[in-house]
N, C-alpha and C positions, 0 to 999 in steps of 0.2 A: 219376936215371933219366928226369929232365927231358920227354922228349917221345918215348919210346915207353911202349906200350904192355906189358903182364908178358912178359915173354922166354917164360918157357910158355905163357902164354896163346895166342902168334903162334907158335908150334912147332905148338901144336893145330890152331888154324885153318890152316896150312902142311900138315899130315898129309891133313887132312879134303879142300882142294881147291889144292893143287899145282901145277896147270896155269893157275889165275888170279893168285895171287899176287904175280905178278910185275907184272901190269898194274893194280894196286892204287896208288892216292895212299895214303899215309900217314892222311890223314884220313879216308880210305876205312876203313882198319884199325882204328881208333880208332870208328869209326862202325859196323862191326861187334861192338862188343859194349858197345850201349847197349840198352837193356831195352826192348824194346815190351810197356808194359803199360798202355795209354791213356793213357800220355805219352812222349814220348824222352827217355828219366834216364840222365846217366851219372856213375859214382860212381869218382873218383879218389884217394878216402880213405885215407890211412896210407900214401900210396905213397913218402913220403921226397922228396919235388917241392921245391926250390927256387925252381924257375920255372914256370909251368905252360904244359904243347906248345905248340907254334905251331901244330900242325895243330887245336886245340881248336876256334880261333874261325874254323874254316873249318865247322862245325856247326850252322847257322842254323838249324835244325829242333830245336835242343834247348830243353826244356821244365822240364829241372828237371836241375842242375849240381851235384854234392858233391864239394866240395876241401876238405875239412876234413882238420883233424891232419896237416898239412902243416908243410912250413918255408918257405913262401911271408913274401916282405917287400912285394913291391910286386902287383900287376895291374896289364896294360897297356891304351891305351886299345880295343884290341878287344876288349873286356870288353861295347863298347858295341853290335857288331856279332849280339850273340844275343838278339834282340829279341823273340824268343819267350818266353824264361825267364820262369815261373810261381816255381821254387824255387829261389834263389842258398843254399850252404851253405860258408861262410868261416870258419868258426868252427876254433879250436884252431891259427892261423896267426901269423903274427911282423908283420902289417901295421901299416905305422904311419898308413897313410891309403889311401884308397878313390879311384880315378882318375872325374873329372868325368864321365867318360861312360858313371858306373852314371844317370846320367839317363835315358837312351835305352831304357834296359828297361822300357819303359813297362807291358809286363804283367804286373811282376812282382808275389807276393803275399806271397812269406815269404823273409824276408833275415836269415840268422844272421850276426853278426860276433865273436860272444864271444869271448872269450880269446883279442885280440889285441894290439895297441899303438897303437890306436889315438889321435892326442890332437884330433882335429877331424873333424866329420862334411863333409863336400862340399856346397852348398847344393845341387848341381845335385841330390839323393837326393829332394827337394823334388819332381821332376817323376814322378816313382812313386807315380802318386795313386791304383793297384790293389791297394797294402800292405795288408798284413790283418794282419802278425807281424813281427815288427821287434824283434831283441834283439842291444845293444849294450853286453851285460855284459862287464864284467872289462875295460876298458878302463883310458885316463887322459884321459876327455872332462869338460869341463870347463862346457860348453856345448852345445847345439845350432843350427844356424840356423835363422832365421825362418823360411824355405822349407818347414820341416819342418811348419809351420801347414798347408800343403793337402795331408796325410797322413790327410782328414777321413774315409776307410774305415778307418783303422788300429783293432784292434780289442786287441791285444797287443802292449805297450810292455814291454821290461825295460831298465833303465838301469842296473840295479843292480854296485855294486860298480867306480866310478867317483869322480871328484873332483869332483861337482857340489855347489855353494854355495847357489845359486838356481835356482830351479826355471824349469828354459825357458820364456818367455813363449807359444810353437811349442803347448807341450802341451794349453795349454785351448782349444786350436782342435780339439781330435783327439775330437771328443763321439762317436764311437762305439767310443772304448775304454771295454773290461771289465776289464781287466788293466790295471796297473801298478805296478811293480815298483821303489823308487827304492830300496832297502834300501842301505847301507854306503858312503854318499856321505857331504857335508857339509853337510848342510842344516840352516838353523838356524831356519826358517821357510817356509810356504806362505802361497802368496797365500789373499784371499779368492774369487779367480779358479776354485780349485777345482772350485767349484759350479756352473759351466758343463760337468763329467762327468756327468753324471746315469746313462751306463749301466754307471757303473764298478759291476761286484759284487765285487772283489779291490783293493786298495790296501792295497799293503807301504812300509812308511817307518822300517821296525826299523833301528839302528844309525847315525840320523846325530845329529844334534846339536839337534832341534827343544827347545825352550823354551817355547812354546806352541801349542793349536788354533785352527786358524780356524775361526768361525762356519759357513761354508759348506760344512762338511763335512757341516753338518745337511739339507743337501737334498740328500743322494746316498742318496735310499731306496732302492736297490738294492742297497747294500752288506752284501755276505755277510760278508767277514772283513776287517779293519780292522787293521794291524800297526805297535804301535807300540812296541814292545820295544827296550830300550837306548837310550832317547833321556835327554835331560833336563827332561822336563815337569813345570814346578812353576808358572809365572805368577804369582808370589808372589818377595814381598825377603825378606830374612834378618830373623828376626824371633827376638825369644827369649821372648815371653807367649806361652806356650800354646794359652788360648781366640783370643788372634788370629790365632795360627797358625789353628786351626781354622775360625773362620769366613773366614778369606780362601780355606780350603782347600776349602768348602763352595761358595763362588763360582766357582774353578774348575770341582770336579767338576757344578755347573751347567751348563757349557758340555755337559758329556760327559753329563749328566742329559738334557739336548736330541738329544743323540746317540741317546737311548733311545728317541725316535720314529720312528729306525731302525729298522724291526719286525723286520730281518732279520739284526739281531746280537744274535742272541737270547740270550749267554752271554758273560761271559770267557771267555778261552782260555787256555791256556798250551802245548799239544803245539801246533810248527807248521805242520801243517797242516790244525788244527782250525779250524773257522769260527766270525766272535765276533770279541771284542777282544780285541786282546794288546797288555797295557800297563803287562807287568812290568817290573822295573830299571828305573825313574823316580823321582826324588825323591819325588812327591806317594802313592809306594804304600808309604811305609815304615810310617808309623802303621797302614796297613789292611790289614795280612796277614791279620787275624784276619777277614774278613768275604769273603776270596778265594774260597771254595768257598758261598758263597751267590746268588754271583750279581751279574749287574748290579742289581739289586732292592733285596739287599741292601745294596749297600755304597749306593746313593742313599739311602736310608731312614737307614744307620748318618751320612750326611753330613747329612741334613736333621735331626737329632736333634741334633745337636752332638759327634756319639762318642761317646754313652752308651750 
């Protein structure tokens, strides 16, 4: 249905005024049924688009665009020509990449791309220094570009569910993220670089492959809920004495005992989307189930004890 607008929809509008119709652009049509509600929105969701109209990017006035749940593959570069856009909505499309001149949207604030196919971000995205929300889940990105460093409004990051290894060097540029989301990637480590987020109060990292914490996760006192669920955090070799098992195990949870001057994770957690640590299914939590419903408190007290 490519580049009209619902067949009934334009029968209705045809019924209503008859005698104009005909002296109508297409993008006139199209531009009659965008929503004045102190913004120009228009929402071409679910329509079954492979391509999306040509008459779209004759809409300079639009302020917030939804094509989501589409069968969209590519955007073309008049993507770059809606310079007004506050809210890009791409999400639930077949893209495998994003055309150079999502640069040009320079006002833009909130860009969905989820659940697409995506495998590389555009450095030009970098020029959208009005970003506020920015979620690039369910891709196959592997990386970000540098570019993405002067995203320094960005306040909501999701990357989750992605093939990332290493954590973009872009992101500790972004200190007015709250949100981030790296959940179901590869990560097998975070920098110490961390600790240049200070206003993160959300940091999800459930399901990649970390091994251990960094130090500098101790200066993010802001942090409400902390997610580290399904990883493999142990920081300790294969050992088979017992008591060395446990004092090396004691040195770890030291790291996360510092964690504790986090005032604002005030609990374990275990429902996801309780606030607190979540940092079940790890190696280092097998000996200490028994101390799980007591508390961060607890289980510091049962490490500083030796396990007794």
């Amino acid at each position: 249905m490519g580049g009209r607008v619902c067949r009934e929809e334009v029968k209705e509008e045809k019924r209503r005024s008859p005698g104009r119709e005909d002296s109508l652009t297409s993008a006139d049509k199209i531009r009659r049924f965008t929503k004045q509600s102190g913004h120009n929105v228009l929402s071409l969701a679910r329509r079954g688009l492979k391509d999306a109209p040509g008459e779209l990017w004759e809409l300079l006035e639009l302020e917030k665009l939804n094509l989501s749940l589409n069968n969209l593959k590519a955007l073309p570069p008049q993507l770059g020509l809606l310079s007004n856009l506050l809210v890009l909505n791409l999400w639930g499309n077949q893209l495998s990449s994003l055309p150079p001149e999502i640069g040009q949207l320079r006002r833009l604030r909130v860009l969905f791309v989820y659940i697409n196919r995506l495998t590389e971000v555009p450095e030009e995205l970098g020029a959208c220094t009005q970003l506020e929300v920015l979620s690039l889940a369910n891709n196959q990105l592997s990386s970000l570009p540098a570019s993405l460093s002067n995203l320094t409004r960005l306040r909501k990051l999701n990357l989750s569910h992605n093939l990332i290894a290493h954590l973009p060097g872009c992101i500790y540029s972004m200190k007015s993220l709250v949100f981030l989301d790296l959940s179901s990637n590869r990560l097998e480590n975070v920098a110490e670089n961390i600790q240049a987020l200070l206003e993160l109060k959300i940091l999800i990292m459930e399901g990649n492959h970390l091994h251990s914490l960094p130090r500098g996760l101790c200066f993010l006192t802001r942090l409400e809920l902390l997610n580290l669920d399904f990883n493999h955090i142990r920081d300790l070799p294969e050992v088979s004495n017992q008591s060395t098992l446990m004092r090396m195990m004691v040195v770890i949870m030291m790291k996360i005992k510092e964690m504790h001057h986090l005032s604002r994770l005030e609990k374990l957690a275990c429902h996801p989307l309780d606030k607190g640590l979540h940092i079940v299914h790890n190696p280092l939590m097998k000996p200490l189930k028994e101390v799980m419903e007591g508390g961060l408190e607890a289980l510091f007290n049962y490490l500083r004890s030796g396990g007794e």
